[in-house]
N, C-alpha and C positions, 0 to 999 in steps of 0.2 A: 504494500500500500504506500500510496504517496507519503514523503516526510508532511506537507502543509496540508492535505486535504485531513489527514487521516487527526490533525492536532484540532485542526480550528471548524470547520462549517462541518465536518461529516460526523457523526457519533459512532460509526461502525463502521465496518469494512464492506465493501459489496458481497464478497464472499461470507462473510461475516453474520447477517442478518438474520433472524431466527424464523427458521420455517420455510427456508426458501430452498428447497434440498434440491429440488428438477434445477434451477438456474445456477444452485451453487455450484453443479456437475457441469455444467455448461461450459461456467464462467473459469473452474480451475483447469479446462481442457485448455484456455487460449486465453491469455491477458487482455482486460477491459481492452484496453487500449491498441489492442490486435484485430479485434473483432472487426468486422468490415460486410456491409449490407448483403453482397453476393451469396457467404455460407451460412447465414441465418436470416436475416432479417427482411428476404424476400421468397419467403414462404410462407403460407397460411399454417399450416400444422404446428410451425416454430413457434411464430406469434402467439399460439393460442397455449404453448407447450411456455412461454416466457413469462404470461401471468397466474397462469392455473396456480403456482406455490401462495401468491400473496391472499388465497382466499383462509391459509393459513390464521392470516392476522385481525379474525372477526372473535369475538369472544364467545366460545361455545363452551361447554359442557368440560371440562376437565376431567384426564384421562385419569390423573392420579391423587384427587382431592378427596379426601372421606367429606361431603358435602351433598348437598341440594343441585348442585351445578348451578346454571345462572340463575335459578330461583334461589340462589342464598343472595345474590351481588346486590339486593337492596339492603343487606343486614347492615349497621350504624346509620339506621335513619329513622327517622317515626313513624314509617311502614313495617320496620322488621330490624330484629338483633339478633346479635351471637350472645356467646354468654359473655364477651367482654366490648367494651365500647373500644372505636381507632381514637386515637390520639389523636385526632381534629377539633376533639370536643374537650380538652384538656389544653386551654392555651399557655403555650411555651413548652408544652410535651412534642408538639408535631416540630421537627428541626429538619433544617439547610443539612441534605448529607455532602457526604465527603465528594460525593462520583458527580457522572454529570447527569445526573436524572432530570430528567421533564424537556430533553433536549438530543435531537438527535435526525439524520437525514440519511440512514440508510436505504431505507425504499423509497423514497423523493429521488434519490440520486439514481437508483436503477431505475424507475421510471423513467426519468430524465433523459434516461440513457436512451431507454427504448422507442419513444417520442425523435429523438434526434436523428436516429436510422432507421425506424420502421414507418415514418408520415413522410417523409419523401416519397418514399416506395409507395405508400398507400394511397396517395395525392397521384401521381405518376402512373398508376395501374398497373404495375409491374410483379405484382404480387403473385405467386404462383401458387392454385389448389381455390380452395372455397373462397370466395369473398365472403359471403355470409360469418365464418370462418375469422376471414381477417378482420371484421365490423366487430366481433362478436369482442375481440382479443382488444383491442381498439379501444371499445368504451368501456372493457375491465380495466383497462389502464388506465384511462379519465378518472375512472370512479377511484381506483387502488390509492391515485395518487391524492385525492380529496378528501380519502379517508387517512390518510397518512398524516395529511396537517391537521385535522381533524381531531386526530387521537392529543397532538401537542398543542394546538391551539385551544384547545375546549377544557386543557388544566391548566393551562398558564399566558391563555390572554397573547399579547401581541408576542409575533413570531417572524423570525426570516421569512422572507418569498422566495423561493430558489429557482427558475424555470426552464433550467438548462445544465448541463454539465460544463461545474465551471474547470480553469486549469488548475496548476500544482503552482499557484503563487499564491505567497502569500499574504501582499495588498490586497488581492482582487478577493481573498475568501476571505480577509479581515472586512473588509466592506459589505461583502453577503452576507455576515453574520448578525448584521446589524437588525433590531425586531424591528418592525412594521408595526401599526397600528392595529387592532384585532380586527374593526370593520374591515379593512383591505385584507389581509389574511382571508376575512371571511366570504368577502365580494369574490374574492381568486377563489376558495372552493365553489362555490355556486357557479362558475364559469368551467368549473372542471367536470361538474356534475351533470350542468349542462350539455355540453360536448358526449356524456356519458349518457344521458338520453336522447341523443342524438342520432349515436352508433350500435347500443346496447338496442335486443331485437326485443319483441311483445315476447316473445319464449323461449326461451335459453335452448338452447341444443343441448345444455345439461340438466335439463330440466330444473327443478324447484332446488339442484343445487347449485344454478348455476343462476347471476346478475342476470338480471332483466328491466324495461323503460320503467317498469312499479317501480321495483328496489330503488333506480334513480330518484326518482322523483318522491318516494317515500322520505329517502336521506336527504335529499334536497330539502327538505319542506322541514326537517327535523333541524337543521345548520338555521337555516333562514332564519327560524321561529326561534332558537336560540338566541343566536344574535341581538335579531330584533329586542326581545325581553329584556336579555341581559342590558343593553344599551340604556330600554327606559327603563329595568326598576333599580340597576346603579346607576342613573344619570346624578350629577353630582357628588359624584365619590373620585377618589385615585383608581378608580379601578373601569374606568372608562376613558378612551383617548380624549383629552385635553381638560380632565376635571383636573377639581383643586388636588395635587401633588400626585400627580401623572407624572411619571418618570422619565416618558419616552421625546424624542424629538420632536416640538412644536413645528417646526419647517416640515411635516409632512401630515400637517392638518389644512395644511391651503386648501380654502374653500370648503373646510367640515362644517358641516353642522349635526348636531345630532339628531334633531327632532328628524330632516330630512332621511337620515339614514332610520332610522326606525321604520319610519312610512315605508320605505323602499324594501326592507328586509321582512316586515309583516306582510306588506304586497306577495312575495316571493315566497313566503311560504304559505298564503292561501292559494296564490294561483300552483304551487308544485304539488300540496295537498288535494287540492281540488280533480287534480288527472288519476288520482286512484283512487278518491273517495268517491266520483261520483259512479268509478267504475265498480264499485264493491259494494254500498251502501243499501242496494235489493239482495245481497249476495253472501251477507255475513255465517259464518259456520252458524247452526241452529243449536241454540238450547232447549233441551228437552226438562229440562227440569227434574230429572230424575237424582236422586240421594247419591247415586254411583254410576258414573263413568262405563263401565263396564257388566253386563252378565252375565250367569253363566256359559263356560265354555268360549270365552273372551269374547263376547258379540256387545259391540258397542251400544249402548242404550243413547249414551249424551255425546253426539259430536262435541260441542263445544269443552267438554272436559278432556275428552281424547285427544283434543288436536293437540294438548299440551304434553303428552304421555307416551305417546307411540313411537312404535320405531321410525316409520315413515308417513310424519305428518302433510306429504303433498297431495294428500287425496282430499285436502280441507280447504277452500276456495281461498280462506283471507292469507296463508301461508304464503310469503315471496320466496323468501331465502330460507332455508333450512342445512345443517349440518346431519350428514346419517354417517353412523356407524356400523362397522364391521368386525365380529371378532375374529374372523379370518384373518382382517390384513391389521392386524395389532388397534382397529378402532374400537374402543370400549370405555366405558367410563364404573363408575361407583357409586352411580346416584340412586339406583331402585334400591339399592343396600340398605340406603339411610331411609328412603320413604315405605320402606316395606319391613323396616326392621325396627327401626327405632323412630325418635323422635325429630330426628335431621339436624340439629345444633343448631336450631333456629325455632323462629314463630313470628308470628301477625302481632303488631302491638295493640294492644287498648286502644290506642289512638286510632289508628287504622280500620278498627273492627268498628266501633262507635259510629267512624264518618258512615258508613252504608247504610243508605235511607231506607226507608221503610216500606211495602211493595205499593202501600197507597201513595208515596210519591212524599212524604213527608220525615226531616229530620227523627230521631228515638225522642228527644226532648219538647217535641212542636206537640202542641193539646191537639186532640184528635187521633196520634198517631196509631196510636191502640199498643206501643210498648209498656209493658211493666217491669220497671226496674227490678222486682223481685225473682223474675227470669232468671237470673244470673245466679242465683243461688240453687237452680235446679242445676246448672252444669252449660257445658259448651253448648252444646244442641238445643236446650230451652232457651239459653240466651239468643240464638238466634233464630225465634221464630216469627214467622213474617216481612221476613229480612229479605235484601236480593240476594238474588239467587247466586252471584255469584262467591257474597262472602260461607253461605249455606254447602256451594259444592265445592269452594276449594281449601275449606279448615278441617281439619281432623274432629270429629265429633266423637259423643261418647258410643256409639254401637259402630262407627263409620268402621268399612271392610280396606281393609290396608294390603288383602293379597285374594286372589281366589286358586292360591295354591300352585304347584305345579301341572295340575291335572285342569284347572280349568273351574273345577269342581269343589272348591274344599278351600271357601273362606273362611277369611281370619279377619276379628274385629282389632281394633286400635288398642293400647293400654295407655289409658292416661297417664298412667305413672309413672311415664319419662319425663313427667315433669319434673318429679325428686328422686328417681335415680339414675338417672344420665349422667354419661360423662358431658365432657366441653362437645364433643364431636355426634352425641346422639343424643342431648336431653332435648328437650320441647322448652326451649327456654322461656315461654313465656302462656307456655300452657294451651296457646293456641299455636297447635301445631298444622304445618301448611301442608296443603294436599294438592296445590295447583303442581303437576308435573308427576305425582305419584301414579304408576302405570297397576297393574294388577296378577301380570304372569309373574311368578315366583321362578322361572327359570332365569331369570336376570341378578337375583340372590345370591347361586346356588356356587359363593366363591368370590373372589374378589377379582374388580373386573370384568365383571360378564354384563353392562347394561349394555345397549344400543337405543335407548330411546333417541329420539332425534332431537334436534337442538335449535329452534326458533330463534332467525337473526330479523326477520324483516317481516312483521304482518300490518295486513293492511290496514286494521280499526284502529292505529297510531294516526294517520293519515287522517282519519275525519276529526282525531281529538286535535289535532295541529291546524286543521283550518277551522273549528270552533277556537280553540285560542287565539288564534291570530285576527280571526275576524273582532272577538270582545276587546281585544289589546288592542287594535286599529282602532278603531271606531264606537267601542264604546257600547254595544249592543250584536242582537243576534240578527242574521240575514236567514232567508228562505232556505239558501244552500246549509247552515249550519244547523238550524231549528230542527231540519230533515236528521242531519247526521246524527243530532242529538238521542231524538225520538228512536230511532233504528236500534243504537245501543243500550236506552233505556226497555225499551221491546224486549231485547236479547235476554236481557238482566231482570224480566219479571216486574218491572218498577214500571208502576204511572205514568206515561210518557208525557201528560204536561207539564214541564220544565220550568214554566211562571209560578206554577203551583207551592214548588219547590223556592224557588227564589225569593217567593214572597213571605214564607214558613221559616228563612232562613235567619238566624239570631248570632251573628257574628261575634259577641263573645262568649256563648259558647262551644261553637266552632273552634276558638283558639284556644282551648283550654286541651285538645287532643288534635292538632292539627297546622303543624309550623308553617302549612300552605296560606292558613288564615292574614299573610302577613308579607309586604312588603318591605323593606327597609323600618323595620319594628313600628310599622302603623299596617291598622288591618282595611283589607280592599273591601271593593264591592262584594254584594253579596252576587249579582254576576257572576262575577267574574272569578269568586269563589267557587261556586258551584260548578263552572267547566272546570276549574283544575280539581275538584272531588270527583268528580268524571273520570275525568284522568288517573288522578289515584286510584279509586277502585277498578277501574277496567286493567290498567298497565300491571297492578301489586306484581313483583314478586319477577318484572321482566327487564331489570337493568335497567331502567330510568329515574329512579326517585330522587338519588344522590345530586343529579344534573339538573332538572328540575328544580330542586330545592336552591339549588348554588344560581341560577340565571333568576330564580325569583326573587331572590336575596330576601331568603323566607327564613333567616335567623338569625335576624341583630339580637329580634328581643330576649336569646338565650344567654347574654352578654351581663345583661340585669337580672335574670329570671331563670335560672338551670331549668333543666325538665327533666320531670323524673319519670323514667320508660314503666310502662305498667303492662302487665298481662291478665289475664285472668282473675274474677272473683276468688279465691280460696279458703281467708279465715270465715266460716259463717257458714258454708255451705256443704253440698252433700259431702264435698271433695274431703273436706277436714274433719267430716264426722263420721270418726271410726265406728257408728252402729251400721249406718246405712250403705246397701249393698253396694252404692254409685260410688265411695270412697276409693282411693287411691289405693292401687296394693303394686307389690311388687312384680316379678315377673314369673314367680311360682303360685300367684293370686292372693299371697295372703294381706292384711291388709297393712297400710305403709302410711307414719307419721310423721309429716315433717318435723323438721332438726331445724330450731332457730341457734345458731351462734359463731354470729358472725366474727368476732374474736378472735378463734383459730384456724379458719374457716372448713371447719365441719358441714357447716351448717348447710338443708338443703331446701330453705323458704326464707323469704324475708320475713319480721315479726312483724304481727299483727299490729302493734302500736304504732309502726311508719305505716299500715295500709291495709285496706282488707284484698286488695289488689296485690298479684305476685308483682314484686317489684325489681329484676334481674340483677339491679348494679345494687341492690343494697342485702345480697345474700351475704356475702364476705366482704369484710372491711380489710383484707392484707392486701398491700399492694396495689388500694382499689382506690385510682385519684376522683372515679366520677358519683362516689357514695353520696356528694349530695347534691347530682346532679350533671346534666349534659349541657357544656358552657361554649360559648364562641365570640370570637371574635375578625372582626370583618377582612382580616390580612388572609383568614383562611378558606373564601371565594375562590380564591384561586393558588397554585399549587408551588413553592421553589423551585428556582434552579437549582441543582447542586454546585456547588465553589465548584469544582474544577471547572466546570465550565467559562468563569469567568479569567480563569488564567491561563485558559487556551487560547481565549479570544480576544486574548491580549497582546498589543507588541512587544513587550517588554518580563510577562510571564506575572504580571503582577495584576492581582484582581482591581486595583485602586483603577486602574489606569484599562481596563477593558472596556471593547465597545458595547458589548453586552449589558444592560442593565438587569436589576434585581426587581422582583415585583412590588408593590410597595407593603410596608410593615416584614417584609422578609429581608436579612441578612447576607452579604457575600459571605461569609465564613462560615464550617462547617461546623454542625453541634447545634445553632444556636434557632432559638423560636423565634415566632412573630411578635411584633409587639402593635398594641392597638394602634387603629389609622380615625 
């Protein structure tokens, strides 16, 4: 590798980059810089053989995680926890590491590469074998590279623009290194993305595993709606280009405005939203409403709960992209272990269970609703009756069937009482244990490593919730187009589908007392504009969104004054605690099982009744436990560190003082060190 590239603009080597194993074979046959359009780059089979590796870099299901797979990736939010809180919510715990994390242009620069000798040829018609083929390769490469800044712009705000493979000097890469402003960043992926629904066909030749014009314009409309948000609800922060103590260069705000770029980025993603909402929105998987996903002899009863469970979820309309696995060729994961064995080292918090309305279309709290809070003292399943449907089918309830065996034949009900004997990796840490993603063949158990369920990157009912947002964030109100989308999902979900019904029933501090969504820059929104992002929330729980969400909504200053203490489940008062009653908590021989309050040494396997009648996760043990009174933040953590090296690579002189790189604000150049409030 080059001495300058490899120090200052590139994070990795080409060869280097994780998950690119077809190219990395390629590339160690003939040096970068050997390569030459003639023996690769004007063939369609090449083309399409040069981006296949980077579908690598989508986050699916992990091979070797004892976990949920992506239904644990909302755990440290108000949607869902482990049994221990990240270090975001402890300020001055989260630190500048030493490496150069949040920073890097491995796959930009192959990209880069590929653009530079494959669009001549492609522009030229010289391409040999399928065009179809060469399109298809084409606008994987748009997309791959959109998603590359993508992944480092969306944690740390303004970033290089690279658009080309630059040389082995090192003025010309101390210059590229320099950040951009996040809008530009994010105007460039929307033009990348563009171009990728340009070239990218209506149906992938690889089918539902392979990009298609949805998948664009799905991620299109999800960048856009980012952006946009982020822009107005930190307008007036350091953390927007040109607020008070922006870090970055003022000479490349000529002609900003920001209201202007808001409008422009809400615009873009209703209109990229709108090409696969209005294509989906008669078309959504159906819910059947049934208790379980599956009956006997694995015959599906509930699309809607299978599409998230199966091995091959492309037989389900709203499915874009999907990951399947093999245990043939080493594809497998670990996750029906944890949903069919235990308790998964996770759960739905209080908060999250609370927001889901009631089927008549009203708030648990709203008079009429017909909730009684004494529900809860029957157990999971009485708590949620009359509830939508979706919090109903995808929580662990008390008789709910967690396997129907290997024969097809011969279910098995849930044990609550992972809530108090789990380890870290399989308790039900918050008593409501999650079932969205739990399949029901027990030959996926039978060993470690044997699941294939498939692995959900792109579906479409995101798409109608990004142009209901984008539409109330523009303007202020609902349109024709979004009222429809609304209605569709609320149908799906069993719930009332007039939505003023709701909006009007809505008591916005109550809302914020279980719902960090309630809250912009620590003042609470419309009740609007509330209610599509409880939308949001309940439809998305549990699919990799909540974290990003919450960070573009800057939906948690007020944890700065006001920690939140994560709650699960009713427990002291009810059947669960009382060792008469048959519903009580027993072990996994049946007998019956007492929680252990003592926190002190931590034994203990419940928090005590006197902090709550609610299980409360972070106050089971006090060793080592910095969030016992509470999940705190502060606004430098929106967005993520560079690590110090970084800034002394991108320096002339090796010294951070003196780098063109700046740090984010409230974050440190040195390594070790926290944020400090902005």
């Amino acid at each position: 590798m080059k001495r300058y590239i490899k120090a200052l603009v590139l994070a990795a080597a080409v060869a280097g980059s994780a998950g690119l194993t077809s190219c990395d074979d390629f590339l160690n046959l003939m040096p970068e810089d050997k390569l030459v359009p003639e023996n690769y780059f004007t063939d369609a089979a090449n083309l399409s053989a040069y981006t296949l590796p980077f579908y690598n870099n989508f986050t699916t299901h992990s091979n070797y995680t004892y976990a949920l797979g992506t239904f644990s990736a909302d755990n440290g939010t108000d949607n869902q926890v482990a049994m221990s809180a990240p270090s975001q919510y402890v300020p001055g715990e989260w630190r500048v590491s030493s490496g150069s994390d949040n920073w890097g242009f491995g796959t930009i620069r192959q990209l880069n590469f590929f653009f530079a000798h494959a669009l001549k040829h492609f522009e030229a018609g010289d391409i040999a074998g399928s065009m179809d083929e060469a399109k298809q390769a084409l606008g994987e490469a748009y997309f791959f590279r959109a998603f590359a800044y993508w992944q480092y712009y969306s944690a740390v705000g303004d970033y290089p623009i690279i658009d080309g493979v630059l040389p082995d000097d090192k003025g010309v890469l101390l210059d590229a290194s320099k950040r951009q402003p996040r809008h530009k960043v994010a105007r460039y992926i929307l033009d990348d993305l563009a171009n990728a629904v340009k070239y990218l066909p209506a149906v992938s030749s690889k089918g539902k595993n392979g990009l298609n014009k949805d998948c664009a314009n799905l991620f299109r409309s999800r960048v856009a709606l980012f952006e946009g948000t982020w822009l107005k609800n930190h307008k007036g922060t350091a953390l927007v280009p040109g607020g008070p103590g922006w870090p970055g260069d003022q000479s490349l705000l000529a002609g900003f405005n920001i209201d202007t770029e808001i409008n422009y980025f809400l615009t873009e993603a209703m209109a990229s939203a709108k090409e696969v909402g209005d294509a989906f929105v008669n078309n959504l998987v159906e819910n059947t409403d049934t208790p379980e996903g599956m009956t006997e002899g694995f015959k599906v009863a509930n699309p809607y709960y299978c599409m998230f469970s199966v091995p091959n979820p492309s037989v389900y309309s709203e499915v874009l992209l999907y990951k399947s696995y093999n245990i043939t060729l080493g594809q497998k994961t670990q996750i029906q272990n944890q949903f069919q064995r235990n308790g998964g080292g996770s759960g739905w918090t209080r908060g999250l269970v609370n927001s889901y309305l009631m089927r008549n279309g009203l708030p648990i709290y709203a008079q009429g609703s017909g909730y009684d809070p004494e529900w809860e003292n029957q157990g999971v399943t009485a708590s949620l009756k009359d509830r939508d449907s979706r919090i109903q089918i995808f929580t662990k309830g008390d008789e709910s069937i967690i396997t129907l065996g290997i024969d097809g034949k011969t279910p098995q009900t849930y044990n609550m009482g992972w809530l108090l004997f789990g380890r870290t990796e399989t308790k039900a840490v918050t008593g409501y244990a999650i079932k969205k993603g739990q399949g029901y063949d027990y030959n996926e158990t039978q060993g470690n490593l044997v699941s294939i369920t498939g692995s959900i990157i792109f579906r479409a009912s995101e798409a109608l919730l990004n142009y209901m947002e984008a539409k109330v964030e523009k303007d202020g109100k609902l349109d024709d187009v979004a009222t429809s989308y609304w209605k569709a999902l609320r149908a799906r979900a069993k719930v009332d589908t007039d939505v003023m019904k709701t909006v009007n029933a809505t008591d916005m501090s109550q809302e914020a007392l279980y719902d960090w969504g309630a809250y912009s820059q620590g003042k609470l929104v419309s009740t609007l504009l509330y209610n599509v992002r409880r939308e949001r929330r309940n439809e998305l729980a549990g699919e990799m969104l909540r974290s990003m969400d919450l960070r573009r909504w800057c939906a948690m200053d007020q944890l700065a004054a006001n920690p939140y203490q994560i709650e699960g489940i009713k427990y002291w008062g009810t059947v669960y605690s009382d060792l008469t009653n048959p519903m009580c908590m027993k072990d996994e021989s049946g007998t019956p099982l007492a929680a252990i309050v003592s926190p002190s040494d931590g034994r203990g396997t419940m928090s005590a009744e006197t902090e709550s009648k609610y299980v409360r996760p972070f106050q089971i043990t006090n060793l080592q436990n910095l969030v016992w009174n509470g999940l705190k933040w502060t606004r430098a953590h929106y967005l993520s560190p560079l690590g110090a090296q970084v800034f002394i690579d991108a320096s002339p002189d090796k010294k951070a003082e003196t780098s063109v790189v700046y740090q984010n604000p409230g974050w440190s150049k040195l390594a070790n060190e926290g944020a400090t409030a902005l």
